[in-house]
N, C-alpha and C positions, 0 to 999 in steps of 0.2 A: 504493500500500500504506500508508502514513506518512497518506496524508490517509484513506483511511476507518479507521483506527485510531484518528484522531483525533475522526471522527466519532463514530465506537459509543462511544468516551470520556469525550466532552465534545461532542459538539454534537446529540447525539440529543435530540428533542425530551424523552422521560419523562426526561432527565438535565436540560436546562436549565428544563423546567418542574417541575420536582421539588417538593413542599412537604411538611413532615413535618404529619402529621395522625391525632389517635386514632382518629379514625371508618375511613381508607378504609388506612393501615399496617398488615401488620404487625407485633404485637410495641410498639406505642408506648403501650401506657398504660400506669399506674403500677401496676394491679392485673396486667396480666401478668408486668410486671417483678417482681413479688412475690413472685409463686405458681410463677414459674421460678426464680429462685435459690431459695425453697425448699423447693421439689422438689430442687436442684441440694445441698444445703448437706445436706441428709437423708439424700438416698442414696446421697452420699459417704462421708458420716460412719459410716453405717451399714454401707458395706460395708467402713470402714474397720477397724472392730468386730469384725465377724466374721471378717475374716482377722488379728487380732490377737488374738482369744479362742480361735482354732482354732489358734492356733500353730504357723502356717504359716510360715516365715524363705525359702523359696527363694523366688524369682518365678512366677508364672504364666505357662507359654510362651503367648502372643500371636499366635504366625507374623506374617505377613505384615503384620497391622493397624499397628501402628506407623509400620509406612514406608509405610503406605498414607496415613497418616493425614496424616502430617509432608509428604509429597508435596501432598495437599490441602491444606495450612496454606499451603507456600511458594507455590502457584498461584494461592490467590485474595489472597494476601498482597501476590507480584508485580501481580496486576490492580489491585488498589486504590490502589497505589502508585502504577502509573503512570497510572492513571486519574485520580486528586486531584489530579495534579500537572499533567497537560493542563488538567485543568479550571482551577487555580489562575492559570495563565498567561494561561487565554482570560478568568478574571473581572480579572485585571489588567488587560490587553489592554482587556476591555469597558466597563472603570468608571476606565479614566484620565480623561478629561475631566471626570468629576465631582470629582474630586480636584481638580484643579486649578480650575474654577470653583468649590468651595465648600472645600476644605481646603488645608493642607500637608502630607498625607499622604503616605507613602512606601507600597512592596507593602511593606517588611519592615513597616514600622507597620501595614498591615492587617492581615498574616499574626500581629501580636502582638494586635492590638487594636482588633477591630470594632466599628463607632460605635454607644454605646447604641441601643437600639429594633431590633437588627438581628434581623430573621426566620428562621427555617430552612428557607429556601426557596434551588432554585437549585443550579447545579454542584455544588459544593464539598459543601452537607449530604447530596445526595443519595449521595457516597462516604464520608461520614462517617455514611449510615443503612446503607449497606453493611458499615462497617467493625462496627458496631453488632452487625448479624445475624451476622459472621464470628467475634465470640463466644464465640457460642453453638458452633461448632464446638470450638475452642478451649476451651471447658470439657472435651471430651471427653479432654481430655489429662493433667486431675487421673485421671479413673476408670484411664486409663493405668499413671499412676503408681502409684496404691496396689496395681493387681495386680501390677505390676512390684516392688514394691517398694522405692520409691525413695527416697531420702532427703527428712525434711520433708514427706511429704504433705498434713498438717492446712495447713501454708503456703500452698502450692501451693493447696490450695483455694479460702483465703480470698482470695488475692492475682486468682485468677483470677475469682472471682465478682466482685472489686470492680471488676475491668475491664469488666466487664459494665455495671455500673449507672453508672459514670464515663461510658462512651462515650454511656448513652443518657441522661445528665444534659447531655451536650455539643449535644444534639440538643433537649432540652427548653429549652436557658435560651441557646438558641443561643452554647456557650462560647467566648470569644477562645483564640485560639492550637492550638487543634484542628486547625488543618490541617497545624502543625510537628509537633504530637503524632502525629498519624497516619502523616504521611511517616515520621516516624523512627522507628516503629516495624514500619510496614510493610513498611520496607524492612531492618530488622532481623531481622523472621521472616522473608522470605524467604530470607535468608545462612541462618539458624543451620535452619530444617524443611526448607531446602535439603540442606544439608549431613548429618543426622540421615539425610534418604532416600537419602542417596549412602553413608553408612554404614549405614543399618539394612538394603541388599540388597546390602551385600558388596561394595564396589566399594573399590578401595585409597582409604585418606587416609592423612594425617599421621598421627601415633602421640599418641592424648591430643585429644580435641574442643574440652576445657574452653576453651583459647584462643579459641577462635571460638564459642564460648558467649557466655564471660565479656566479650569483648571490645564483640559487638553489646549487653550487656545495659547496660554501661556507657557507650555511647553512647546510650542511651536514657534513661539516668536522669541525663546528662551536660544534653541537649536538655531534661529537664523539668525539670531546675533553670534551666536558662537562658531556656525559655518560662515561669517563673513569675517570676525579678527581673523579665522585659521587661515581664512584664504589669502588674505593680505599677509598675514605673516609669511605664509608659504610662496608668495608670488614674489616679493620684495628681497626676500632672504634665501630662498633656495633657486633662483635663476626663473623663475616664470614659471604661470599655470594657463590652460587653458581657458579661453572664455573672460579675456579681463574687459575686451570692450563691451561686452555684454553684460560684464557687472558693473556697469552706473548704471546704465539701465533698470537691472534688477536691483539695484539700491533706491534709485526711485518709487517702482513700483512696493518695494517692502515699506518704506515711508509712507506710502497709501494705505496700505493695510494696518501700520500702528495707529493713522490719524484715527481709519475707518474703528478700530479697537479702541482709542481712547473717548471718540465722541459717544459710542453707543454707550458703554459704562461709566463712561462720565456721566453722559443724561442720566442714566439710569440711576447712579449713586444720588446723583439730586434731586429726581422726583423721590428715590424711595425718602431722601433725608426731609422734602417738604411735607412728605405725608405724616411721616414720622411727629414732625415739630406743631401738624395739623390736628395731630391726634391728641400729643399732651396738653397742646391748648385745652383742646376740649376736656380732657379728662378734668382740666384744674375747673373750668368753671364748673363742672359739675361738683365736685366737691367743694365747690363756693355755696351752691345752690342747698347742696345738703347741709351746709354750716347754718346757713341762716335761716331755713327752715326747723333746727333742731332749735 
C-alpha cells in the first residue's frame, strides 16, 4: 500500500518527467494568467456592487456549497502535501551524490536555495504546477465570501488572486524555497477546509474556529518570513539562488497578504473590543438601576 502510494506520488513517470511548458500546459502562459485574474478581479468586484447597491446586509443561504467546497480544498490540499513531500525526499534521495561531488550543499540548502540555471522540470514542479491549478479552485472562495457576507471581501480578493500569479511566477523563474512554501501551506488548508467541513455539516467542534484559523494562518506567514531571510542569506553569501528577480515580486505580493491578514483581524479585534466595552456599559447601568430601586 505505502509503496504504490509512493509510486502514483512521486515515481510515476508524467511526475518524474514532468517539465513546465507554454505550448503542451495548461494554464502556463502569461496571457492566460491575465485574462483569468481579470475575468476573476471583475466579476468579483462586480458582484461585489450589486449586493452593496441593493442593500442586501443578511447572507445569501448557500446550502451545502461551502462545505462542499472546503471538503474539496482540504483533499486536494492533503494530496499535494503529501505528494511534494514524497517527491522532495526521493529528489534528495536522487541528487545526493551530486552534492557531494560538486557542492556542500545541505537538503535544507536546497529546499532554500536552488542553484542558478535551475529548470522546472521534474518531481517537485510538477506539484508545484498542481498547486498552481489548485488556485484556481480556491478563488472560488472570495465569490463565497461576498455572498456570504463576510468581513473584508475586497481583501480577500486581492490577496487570493495574488496567490494565483505568485504560485505561477514560482513555476516560471523556477522560484527557491517553493517547496517550504507549498508544504506549509498545504498543509495549513488542509487543518483549517478540514475543519470548516467538519463545521459547515454540523458535526460538534470546539466553540469559536478563529483559533484554528488564526493559528495555521500564522504559521504560514511565520514559514514565509523565514523562507525569505534563508533565501537572502543563501543568495548573498553562498554565490546565488534561483529565482531572485522573481522574488521582489513575490515580496510584494506576501506584503498583500500580511496587509490583507492585519486588516481583517485588526477589524475584527475592534469590533469584538466595541462590543465588549458595549456590553459593560450596559451591565453597569443595570446594576445602577438595581441600586436604586433596592
Amino acid at each position: 500500500m505505502i509503496r504504490e502510494i509512493n509510486y502514483w506520488l512521486s515515481e510515476h513517470p508524467a511526475i518524474v518527467g514532468f517539465r513546465w511548458s507554454h505550448a503542451k500546459l495548461f494554464g502556463s502562459t502569461w496571457s492566460f494568467l491575465i485574462s483569468a485574474l481579470s475575468i476573476y478581479f471583475f466579476s468579483a468586484m462586480a458582484l461585489y456592487l450589486i449586493l452593496s447597491l441593493s442593500n442586501r446586509r443578511r447572507p445569501i443561504p448557500l446550502g451545502p456549497i461551502p462545505a462542499i467546497h472546503s471538503l474539496l480544498m482540504a483533499m486536494v490540499s492533503g494530496v499535494i502535501f503529501l505528494g511534494i513531500l514524497l517527491s522532495t525526499v526521493a529528489e534528495i534521495r536522487d541528487t545526493r551524490w551530486a552534492w557531494r561531488g560538486r557542492t556542500h550543499n545541505t537538503p535544507i540548502q536546497w529546499l532554500l536555495c536552488f542553484p542558478p540555471g535551475t529548470r522546472p522540470s521534474g518531481r517537485v514542479f510538477f506539484w508545484s504546477y498542481a498547486f498552481y491549478l489548485s488556485r484556481f479552485l480556491h478563488l472560488s472562495r472570495a465569490y463565497l465570501a461576498i455572498l456570504r457576507r463576510r468581513r473584508a471581501p475586497v481583501a480577500r480578493v486581492f490577496s487570493h488572486g495574488a496567490l494565483v500569479a505568485m504560485s505561477f511566477l514560482w513555476l516560471e523563474f523556477s522560484q527557491s524555497f517553493q517547496v517550504l512554501a507549498i508544504l506549509s501551506t498545504t498543509l495549513a488548508y488542509a487543518v483549517v477546509f478540514g475543519y470548516r467541513f467538519w463545521a459547515g455539516v454540523g458535526l460538534p467542534v470546539a466553540t469559536g474556529s478563529a483559533p484554528v484559523v488564526l493559528s495555521c494562518q500564522c504559521l504560514m506567514l511565520f514559514c514565509n518570513f523565514f523562507c525569505h531571510f534563508g533565501f537572502i542569506f543563501m543568495h548573498f553569501g553562498k554565490g546565488g539562488c534561483s529565482g531572485i528577480g522573481a522574488w521582489i515580486v513575490n515580496t510584494m505580493l506576501n506584503g498583500i497578504f500580511l496587509g490583507a491578514f492585519l486588516h481583517f483581524y485588526g477589524k475584527r479585534d475592534y469590533n469584538c473590543g466595541s462590543n465588549r466595552g458595549r456590553y459593560l456599559v450596559l451591565q453597569n447601568e443595570i446594576e445602577e438601576k438595581k441600586k436604586k430601586i433596592n
